[in-house]
C-alpha positions as CSV (number, residue, x, y, z in Angstrom):
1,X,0.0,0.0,0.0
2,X,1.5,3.6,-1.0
3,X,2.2,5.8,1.8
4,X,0.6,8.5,0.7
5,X,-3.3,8.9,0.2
6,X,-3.6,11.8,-2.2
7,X,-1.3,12.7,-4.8
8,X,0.7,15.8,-5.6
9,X,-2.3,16.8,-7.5
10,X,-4.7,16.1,-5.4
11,X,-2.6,18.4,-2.5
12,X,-2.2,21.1,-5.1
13,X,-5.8,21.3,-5.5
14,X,-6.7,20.8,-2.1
15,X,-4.6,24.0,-1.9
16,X,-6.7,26.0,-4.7
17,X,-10.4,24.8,-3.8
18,X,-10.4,24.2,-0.1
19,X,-11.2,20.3,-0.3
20,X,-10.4,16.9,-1.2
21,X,-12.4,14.0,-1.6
22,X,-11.7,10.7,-0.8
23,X,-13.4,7.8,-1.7
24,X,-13.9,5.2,-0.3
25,X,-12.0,6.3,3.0
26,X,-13.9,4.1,5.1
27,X,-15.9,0.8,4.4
28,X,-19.8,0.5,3.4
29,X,-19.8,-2.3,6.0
30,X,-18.7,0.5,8.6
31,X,-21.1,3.1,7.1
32,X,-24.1,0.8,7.9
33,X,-23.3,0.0,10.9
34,X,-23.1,3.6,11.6
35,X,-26.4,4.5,9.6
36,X,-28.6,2.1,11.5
37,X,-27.4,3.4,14.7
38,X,-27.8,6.7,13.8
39,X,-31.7,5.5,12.3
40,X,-32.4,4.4,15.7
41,X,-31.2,7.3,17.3
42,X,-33.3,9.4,15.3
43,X,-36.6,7.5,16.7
44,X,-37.4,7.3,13.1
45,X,-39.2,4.3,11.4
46,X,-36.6,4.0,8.4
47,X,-39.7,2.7,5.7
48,X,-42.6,5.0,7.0
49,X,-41.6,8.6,5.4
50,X,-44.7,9.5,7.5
51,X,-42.5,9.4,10.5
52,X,-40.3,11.5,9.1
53,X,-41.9,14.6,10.7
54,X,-39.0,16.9,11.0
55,X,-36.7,18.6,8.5
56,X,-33.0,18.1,10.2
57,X,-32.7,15.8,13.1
58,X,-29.5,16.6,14.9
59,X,-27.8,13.7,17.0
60,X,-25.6,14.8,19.5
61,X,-22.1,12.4,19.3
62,X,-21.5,9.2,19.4
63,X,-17.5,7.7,19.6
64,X,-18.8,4.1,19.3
65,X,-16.3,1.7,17.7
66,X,-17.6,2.1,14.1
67,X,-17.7,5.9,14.2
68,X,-14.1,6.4,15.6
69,X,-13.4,3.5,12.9
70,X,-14.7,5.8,10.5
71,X,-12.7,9.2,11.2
72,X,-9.6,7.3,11.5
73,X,-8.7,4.6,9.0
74,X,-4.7,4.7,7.9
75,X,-5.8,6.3,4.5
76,X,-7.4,8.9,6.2
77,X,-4.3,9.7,9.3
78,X,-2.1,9.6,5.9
79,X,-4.0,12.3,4.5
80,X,-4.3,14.1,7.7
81,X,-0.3,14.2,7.7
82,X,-0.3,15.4,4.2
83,X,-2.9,18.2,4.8
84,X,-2.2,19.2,7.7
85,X,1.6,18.1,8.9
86,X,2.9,14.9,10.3
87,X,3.0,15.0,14.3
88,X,1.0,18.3,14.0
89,X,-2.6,17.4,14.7
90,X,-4.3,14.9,17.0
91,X,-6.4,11.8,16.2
92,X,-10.2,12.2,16.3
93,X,-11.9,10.7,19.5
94,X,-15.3,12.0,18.1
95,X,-17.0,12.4,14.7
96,X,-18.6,15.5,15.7
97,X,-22.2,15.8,15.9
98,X,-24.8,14.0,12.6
99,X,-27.2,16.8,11.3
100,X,-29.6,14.0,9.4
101,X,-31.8,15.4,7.2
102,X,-35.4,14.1,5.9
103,X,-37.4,15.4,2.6
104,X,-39.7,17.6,4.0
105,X,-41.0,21.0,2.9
106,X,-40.0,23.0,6.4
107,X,-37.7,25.2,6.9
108,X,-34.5,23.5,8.9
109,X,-32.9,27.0,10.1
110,X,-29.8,25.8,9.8
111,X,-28.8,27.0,6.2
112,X,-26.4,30.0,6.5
113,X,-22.9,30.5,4.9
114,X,-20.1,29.5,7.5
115,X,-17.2,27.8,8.0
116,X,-16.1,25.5,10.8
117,X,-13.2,26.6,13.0
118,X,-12.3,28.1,15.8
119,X,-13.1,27.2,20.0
120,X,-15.3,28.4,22.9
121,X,-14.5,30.4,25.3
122,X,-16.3,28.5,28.0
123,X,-14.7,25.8,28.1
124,X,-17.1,23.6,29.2
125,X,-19.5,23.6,26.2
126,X,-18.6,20.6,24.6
127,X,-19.2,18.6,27.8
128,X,-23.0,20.3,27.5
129,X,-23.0,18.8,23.7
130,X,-21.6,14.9,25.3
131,X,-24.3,15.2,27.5
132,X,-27.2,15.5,25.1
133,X,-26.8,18.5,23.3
134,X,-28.0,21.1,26.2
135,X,-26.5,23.9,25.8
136,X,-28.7,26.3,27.5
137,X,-26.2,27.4,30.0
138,X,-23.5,27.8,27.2
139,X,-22.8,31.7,26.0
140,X,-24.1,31.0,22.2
141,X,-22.1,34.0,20.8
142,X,-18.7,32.6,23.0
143,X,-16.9,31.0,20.0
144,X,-14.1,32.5,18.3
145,X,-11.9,32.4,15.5
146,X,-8.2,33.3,14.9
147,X,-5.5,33.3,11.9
148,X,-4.1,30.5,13.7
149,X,-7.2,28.1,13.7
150,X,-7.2,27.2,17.5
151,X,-9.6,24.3,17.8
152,X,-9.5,23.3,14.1
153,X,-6.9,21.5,12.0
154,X,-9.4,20.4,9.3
155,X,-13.3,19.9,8.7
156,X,-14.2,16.3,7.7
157,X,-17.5,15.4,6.3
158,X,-17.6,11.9,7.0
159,X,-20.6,10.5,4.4
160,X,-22.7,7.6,6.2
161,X,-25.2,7.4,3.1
162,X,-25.1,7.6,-0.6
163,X,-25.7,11.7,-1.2
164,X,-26.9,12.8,-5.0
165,X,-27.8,16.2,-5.9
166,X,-31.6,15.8,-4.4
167,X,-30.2,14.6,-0.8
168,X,-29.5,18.0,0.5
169,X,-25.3,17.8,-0.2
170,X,-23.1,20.2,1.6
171,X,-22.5,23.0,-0.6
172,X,-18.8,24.1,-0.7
173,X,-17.9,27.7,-2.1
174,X,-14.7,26.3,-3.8
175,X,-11.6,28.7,-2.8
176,X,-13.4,30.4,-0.2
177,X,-10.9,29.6,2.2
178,X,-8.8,32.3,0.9
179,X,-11.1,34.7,1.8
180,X,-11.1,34.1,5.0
181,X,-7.7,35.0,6.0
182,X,-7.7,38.9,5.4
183,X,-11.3,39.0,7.3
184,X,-9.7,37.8,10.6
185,X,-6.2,38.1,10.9
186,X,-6.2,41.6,12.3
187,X,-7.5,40.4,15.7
188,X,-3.9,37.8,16.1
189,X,-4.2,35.4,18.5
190,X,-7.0,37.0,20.8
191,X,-9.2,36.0,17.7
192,X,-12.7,37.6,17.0
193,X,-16.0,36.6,17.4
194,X,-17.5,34.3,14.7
195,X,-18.2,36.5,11.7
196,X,-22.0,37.4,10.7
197,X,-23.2,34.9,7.9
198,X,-24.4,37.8,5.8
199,X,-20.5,39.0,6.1
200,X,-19.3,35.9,4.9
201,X,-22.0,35.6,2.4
202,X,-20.9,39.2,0.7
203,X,-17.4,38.0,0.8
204,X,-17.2,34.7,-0.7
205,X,-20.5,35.0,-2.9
206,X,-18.6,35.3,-6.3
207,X,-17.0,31.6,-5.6
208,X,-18.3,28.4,-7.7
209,X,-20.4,26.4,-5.8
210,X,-19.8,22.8,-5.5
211,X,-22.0,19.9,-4.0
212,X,-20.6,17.6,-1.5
213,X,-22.1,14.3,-3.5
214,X,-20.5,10.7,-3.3
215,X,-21.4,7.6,-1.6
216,X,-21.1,5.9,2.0
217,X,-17.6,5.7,2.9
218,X,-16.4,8.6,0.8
219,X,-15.2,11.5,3.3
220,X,-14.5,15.1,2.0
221,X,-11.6,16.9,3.6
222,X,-11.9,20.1,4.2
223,X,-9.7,23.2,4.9
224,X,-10.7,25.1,8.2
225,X,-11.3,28.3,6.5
226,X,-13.6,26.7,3.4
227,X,-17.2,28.7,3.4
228,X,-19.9,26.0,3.1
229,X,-24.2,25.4,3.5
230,X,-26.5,23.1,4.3
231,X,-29.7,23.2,2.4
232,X,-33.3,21.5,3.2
233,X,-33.5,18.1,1.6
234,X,-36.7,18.5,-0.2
235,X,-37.3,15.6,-2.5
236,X,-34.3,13.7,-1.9
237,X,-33.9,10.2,0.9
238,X,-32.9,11.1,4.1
239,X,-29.1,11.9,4.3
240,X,-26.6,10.5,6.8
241,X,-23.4,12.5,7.8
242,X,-20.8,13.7,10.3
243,X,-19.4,16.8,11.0
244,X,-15.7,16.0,12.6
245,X,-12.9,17.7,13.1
246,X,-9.5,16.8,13.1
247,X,-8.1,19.2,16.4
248,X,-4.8,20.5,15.8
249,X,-1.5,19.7,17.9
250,X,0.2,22.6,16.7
251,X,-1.6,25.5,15.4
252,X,-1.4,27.2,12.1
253,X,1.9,29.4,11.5
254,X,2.1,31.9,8.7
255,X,5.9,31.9,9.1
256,X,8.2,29.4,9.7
257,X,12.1,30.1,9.7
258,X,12.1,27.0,7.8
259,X,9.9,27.4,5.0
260,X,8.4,23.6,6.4
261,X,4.5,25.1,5.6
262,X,1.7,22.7,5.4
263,X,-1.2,23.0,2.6
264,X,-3.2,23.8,5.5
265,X,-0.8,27.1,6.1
266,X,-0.2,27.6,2.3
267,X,-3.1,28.4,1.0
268,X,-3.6,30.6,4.4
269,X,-0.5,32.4,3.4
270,X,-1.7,32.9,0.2
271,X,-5.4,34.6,1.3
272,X,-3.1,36.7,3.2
273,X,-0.4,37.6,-0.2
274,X,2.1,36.4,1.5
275,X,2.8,33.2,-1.3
């Protein structure tokens, strides 16, 4: 087996659009394990759609077997170390939280332009998400971002389900991520608060917009920065995913004395004109 998962081109344009897909990254055996736990967990009846009463079901995490199985196969850590730097991020003990979506014609409030990085301030919110995803007591404007991605190495969309065009697919605004960089590297390490969606909207709207389609087991790869939706599943079958993130060991650094500069910090460098 190669040593490397992706290939110079693949890193190259991992660098230009802000993603990689990788198929097949974990098995179909392991995604359906994964999807019937996550069908039970959604008190759903899988073949009566008149169950399906809600547009987004949101399942708080779950670091069963399977799903840590699923965030960190060998083909995956190898892309990790090519993405992001070997030694320089940590190996996922969670696959984030599973946002499953159902056609139906509500509204699921969850469809604003973001992108996934950054920490709380409080540190205790993500034991308020273990425990069942109360977070009344959390401050819900207490995360932050900074240049330096505290809190996030790299997004993973970890696909649990087949996901076509009509299953509500992520939707990536390819080279968004350099974008990013100039909005929020004035506030250094102290970070800002996360930016307003119609702020990031304005900014990144003249992008191409890609969908985040493939089948169970593929995993898209995703730089920190990247600018990406959900969208309401209208007509589609219900769609299966996780969220994850891959935390980072050592955090993103615009300048190194040794020019050693990870895809994840080139194509930050290069939002910023310095590459």
């Amino acid at each position: 087996m190669s040593e490397l998962s992706l290939t110079d081109t693949e890193v190259e344009n991992f660098i230009q659009d802000g993603y990689v897909k990788i198929p097949g990254a974990f098995s179909k055996e392991t995604a359906d394990i994964c999807r019937e736990r996550l069908w039970r967990e959604t008190g759903k009846d899988p073949h009566n759609p008149r169950t399906w009463t809600e547009p987004v079901v949101r399942i708080p995490p779950i670091n069963d077997p399977p799903f840590l199985e699923s965030c960190n196969t060998p083909r995956l850590h190898r892309a990790y170390d090519q993405l992001y730097g070997a030694g320089r991020w940590i190996d996922p003990d969670w696959p984030g939280t599973f946002p499953v979506r159902f056609p139906h014609p509500g509204d699921p409030g969850d469809t604003a332009w973001h992108f996934d990085a950054g920490w709380h301030v409080d540190e205790h919110w993500f034991e308020a998400l273990e425990d069942g995803g109360d977070l009344s007591k959390v401050d819900p404007y207490g995360f932050r971002v900074n240049i330096q991605s505290r809190g996030r190495a790299l997004l993973i969309l970890l696909l649990y389900s087949d996901i076509g065009p009509d299953d509500a697919p992520t939707v990536i605004r390819a080279g968004s991520h350099f974008d990013v960089p100039p909005m929020i590297a004035p506030f250094g390490e102290e970070g800002t608060p996360l930016l307003r969606d119609d702020v990031i909207d304005k900014a990144t709207a003249h992008r191409t917009e890609v969908l985040a389609t493939g089948e169970a087991g593929d995993v898209f790869v995703v730089h920190p920065f990247l600018v990406h939706a959900s969208q309401p599943n209208r007509r589609g079958k219900p769609r299966f995913l996780a969220q994850a993130s891959v935390e980072p060991r050592e955090l993103v650094r615009t300048e190194r004395p040794d020019g050693d500069y990870s895809p994840v910090e080139r194509a930050v460098r290069m939002g910023l004109g310095l590459s």
